[in-house]
C-alpha positions in Angstrom: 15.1 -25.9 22.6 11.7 -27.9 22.6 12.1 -28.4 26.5 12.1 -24.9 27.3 9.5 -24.1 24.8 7.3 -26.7 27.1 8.7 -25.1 30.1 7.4 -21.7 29.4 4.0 -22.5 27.4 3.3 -24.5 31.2 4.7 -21.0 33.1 2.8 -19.0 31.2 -0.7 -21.2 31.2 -0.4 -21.5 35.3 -0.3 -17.8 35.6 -3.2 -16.8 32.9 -5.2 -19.4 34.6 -6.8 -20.4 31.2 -10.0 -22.1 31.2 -12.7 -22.3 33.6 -12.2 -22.8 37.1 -15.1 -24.8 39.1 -15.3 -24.7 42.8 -15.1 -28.1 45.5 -15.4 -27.9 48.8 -12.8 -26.4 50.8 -12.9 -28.8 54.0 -9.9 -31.4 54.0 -8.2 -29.4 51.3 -4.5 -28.7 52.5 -2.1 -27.6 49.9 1.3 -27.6 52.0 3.2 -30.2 50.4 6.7 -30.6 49.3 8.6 -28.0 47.0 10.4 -29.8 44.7 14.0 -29.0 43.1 14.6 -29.4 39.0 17.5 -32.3 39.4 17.9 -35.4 38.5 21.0 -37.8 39.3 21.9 -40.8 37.2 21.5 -44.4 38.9 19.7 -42.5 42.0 17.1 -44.7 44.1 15.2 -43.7 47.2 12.7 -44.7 49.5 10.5 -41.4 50.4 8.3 -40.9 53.6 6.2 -37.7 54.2 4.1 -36.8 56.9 1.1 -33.7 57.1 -0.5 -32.8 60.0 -3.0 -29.6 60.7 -4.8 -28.4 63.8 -7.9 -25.6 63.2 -10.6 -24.2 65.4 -13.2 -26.2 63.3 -13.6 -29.8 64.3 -14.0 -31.2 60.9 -10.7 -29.9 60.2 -9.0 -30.2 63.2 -6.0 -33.5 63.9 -5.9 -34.5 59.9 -3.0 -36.0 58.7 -2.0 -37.1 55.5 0.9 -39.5 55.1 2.3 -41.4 51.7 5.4 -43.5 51.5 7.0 -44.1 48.1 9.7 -45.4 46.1 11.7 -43.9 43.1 14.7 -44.3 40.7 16.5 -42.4 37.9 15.2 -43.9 34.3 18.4 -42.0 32.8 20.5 -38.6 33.6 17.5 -36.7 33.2 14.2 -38.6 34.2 13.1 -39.3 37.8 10.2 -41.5 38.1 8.3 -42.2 41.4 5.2 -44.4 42.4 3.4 -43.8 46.2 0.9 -44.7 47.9 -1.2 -42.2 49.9 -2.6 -42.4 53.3 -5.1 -40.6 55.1 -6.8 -39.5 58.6 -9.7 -37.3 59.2 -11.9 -36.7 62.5 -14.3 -39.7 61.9 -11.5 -41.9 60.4 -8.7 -43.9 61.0 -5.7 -43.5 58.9 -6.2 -45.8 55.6 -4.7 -45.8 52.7 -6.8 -44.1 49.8 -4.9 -43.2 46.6 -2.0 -43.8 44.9 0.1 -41.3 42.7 2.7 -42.1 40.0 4.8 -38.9 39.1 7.9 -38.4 37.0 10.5 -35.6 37.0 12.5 -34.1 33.8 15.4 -32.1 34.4 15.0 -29.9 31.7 18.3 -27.9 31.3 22.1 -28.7 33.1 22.5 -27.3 36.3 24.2 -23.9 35.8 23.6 -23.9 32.0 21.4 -20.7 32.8 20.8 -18.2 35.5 18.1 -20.6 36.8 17.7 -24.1 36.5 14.7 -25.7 35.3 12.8 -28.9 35.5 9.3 -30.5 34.7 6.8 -32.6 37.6 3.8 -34.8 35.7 2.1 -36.5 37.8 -0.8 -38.7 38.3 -3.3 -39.5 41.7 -6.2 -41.5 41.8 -8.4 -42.9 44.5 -9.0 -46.2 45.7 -12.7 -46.0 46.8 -14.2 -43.2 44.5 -13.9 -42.3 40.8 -11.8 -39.3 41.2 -8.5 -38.5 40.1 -5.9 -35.6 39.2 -3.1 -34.9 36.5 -0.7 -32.1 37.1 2.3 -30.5 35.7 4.7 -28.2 37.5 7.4 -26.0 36.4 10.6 -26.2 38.8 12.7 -23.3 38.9 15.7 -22.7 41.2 18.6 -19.9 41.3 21.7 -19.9 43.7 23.0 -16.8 45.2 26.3 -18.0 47.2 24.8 -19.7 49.9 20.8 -18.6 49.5 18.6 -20.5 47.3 15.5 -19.8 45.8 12.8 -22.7 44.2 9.7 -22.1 42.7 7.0 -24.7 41.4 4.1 -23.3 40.0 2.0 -25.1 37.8 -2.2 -26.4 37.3 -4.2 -29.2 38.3 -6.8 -30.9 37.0 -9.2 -33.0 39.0 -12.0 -35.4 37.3 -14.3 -38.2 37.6 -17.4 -38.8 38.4 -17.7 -38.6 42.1 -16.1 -35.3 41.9 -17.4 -32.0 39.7 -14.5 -31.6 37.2 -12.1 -28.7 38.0 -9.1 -26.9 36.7 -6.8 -25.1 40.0 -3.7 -23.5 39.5 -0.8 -23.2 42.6 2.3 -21.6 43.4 4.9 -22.8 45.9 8.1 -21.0 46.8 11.2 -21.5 49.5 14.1 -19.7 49.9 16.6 -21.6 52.4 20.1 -20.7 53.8 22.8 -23.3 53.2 24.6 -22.8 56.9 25.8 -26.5 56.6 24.5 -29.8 54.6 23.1 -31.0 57.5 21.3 -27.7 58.4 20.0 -25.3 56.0 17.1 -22.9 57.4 14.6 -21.1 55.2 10.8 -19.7 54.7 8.3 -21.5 52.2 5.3 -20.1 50.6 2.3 -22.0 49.6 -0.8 -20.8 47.7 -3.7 -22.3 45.4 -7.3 -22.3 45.2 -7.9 -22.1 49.4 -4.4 -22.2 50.8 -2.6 -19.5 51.3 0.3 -20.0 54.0 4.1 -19.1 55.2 6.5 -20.3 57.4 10.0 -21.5 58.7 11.4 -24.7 57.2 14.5 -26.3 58.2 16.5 -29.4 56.0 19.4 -31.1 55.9 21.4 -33.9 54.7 23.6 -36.9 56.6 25.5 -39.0 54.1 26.4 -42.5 54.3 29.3 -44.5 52.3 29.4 -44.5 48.6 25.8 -43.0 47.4 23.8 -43.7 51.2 22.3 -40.3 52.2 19.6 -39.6 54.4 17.5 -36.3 53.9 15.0 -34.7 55.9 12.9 -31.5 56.0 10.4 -30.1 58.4 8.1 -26.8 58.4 5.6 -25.2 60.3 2.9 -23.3 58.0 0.6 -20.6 59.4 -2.5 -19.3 57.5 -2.7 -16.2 55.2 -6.5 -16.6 54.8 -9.7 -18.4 56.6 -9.7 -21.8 54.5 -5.7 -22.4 55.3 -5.9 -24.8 58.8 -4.4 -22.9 61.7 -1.3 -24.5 61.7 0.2 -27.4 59.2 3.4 -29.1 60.4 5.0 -31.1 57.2 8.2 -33.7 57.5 9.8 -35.5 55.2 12.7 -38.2 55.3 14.5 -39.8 52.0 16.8 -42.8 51.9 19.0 -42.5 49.2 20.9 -45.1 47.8 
């Protein structure tokens, strides 16, 4: 299969960290996010909103928030597609919108076709006021064990332009979450790339509406595993889905 063939060549680049990696700067760099899932449903449209905010000992650093609202449909059975637009606020700042990102999702194999499902994230960000912007592709992985599941995205980054010094970054994201009920399912997440490295408790769920309305949110409190991880990062999320 040509799809898993891409799945793995992607797996396997992420982890060898081919090419060479160039150092930014560190300051404003947060890579809690969200952990995505490898599925895809036919006809499927939502309205997204996420919310990121950190609080660290250093003032440059301390009260940012990121925040990006976006909308997204099914092309077909097996491709998502999904345009935001990306807001901002750091200590000197107000919040402002300053990027947008255009991302599409391919669910690469049927779910329970294997012992792990799999799926493909390309995306796209670029911003508003300075020539710099990012491609990256993620591998999606998730496994079931009765009520525990496990999702990994792991994948590599590449940043350009010419108000930024061009760099190549790989990551690795992780949860594991407990499916106690649809509207509560507790878990851990992992996060970790070129200067984050944090864990914590997550909990999600899901309310549904009539016919194909269903709301789903997510919140999680990440602590640091190393000095350039902000002291604390709260992330939320809340999808309409219709």
């Amino acid at each position: 299969m040509r799809s898993k063939r891409i799945a793995v060549a992607v797996l396997l680049s992420a982890l060898s960290g081919s090419g060479q990696v160039l150092a930014d700067n560190p300051l404003h760099h947060n890579g809690v996010g969200r952990i995505y899932d490898p599925y895809v449903q036919a006809t499927e449209k939502e309205l997204e909103f996420r919310s990121l905010y950190q609080w660290d000992d250093s003032a440059v650093e301390d009260g940012v928030m990121y925040q990006r609202l976006g909308y997204g449909f099914s092309v077909n059975d097996r491709v998502f597609a999904e345009a935001y637009a990306i807001a901002s606020r750091f200590p000197d700042k107000s919040l402002a919108i300053e990027a947008y990102e255009l991302e599409a999702k391919v669910q690469l194999t049927e779910q329970g076709e294997y012992n792990a499902d799999w799926g493909l994230l390309v995306e796209y960000e670029r911003e508003l006021s300075e020539s710099i912007a990012e491609i990256a592709a993620t591998l999606i992985s998730t496994r079931q064990w009765g009520d525990w599941v496990g999702t990994v995205n792991v994948g590599l980054e590449y940043e350009f332009g010419s108000d930024i010094t061009d760099e190549i970054d790989r990551y690795l994201n992780a949860q594991w979450r407990y499916r106690y009920s649809p509207a509560l399912e507790p878990g851990v997440e992992f996060y970790a790339d070129e200067y984050t490295r944090g864990i914590g408790p997550v909990v999600a769920g899901t309310v549904r509406g009539q016919g194909r309305r269903k709301w789903t949110w997510e919140a999680g409190l990440i602590a640091p595993l190393n000095d350039t991880t902000p002291d604390s990062t709260f992330r939320f999320l809340l999808e309409y889905e219709f």
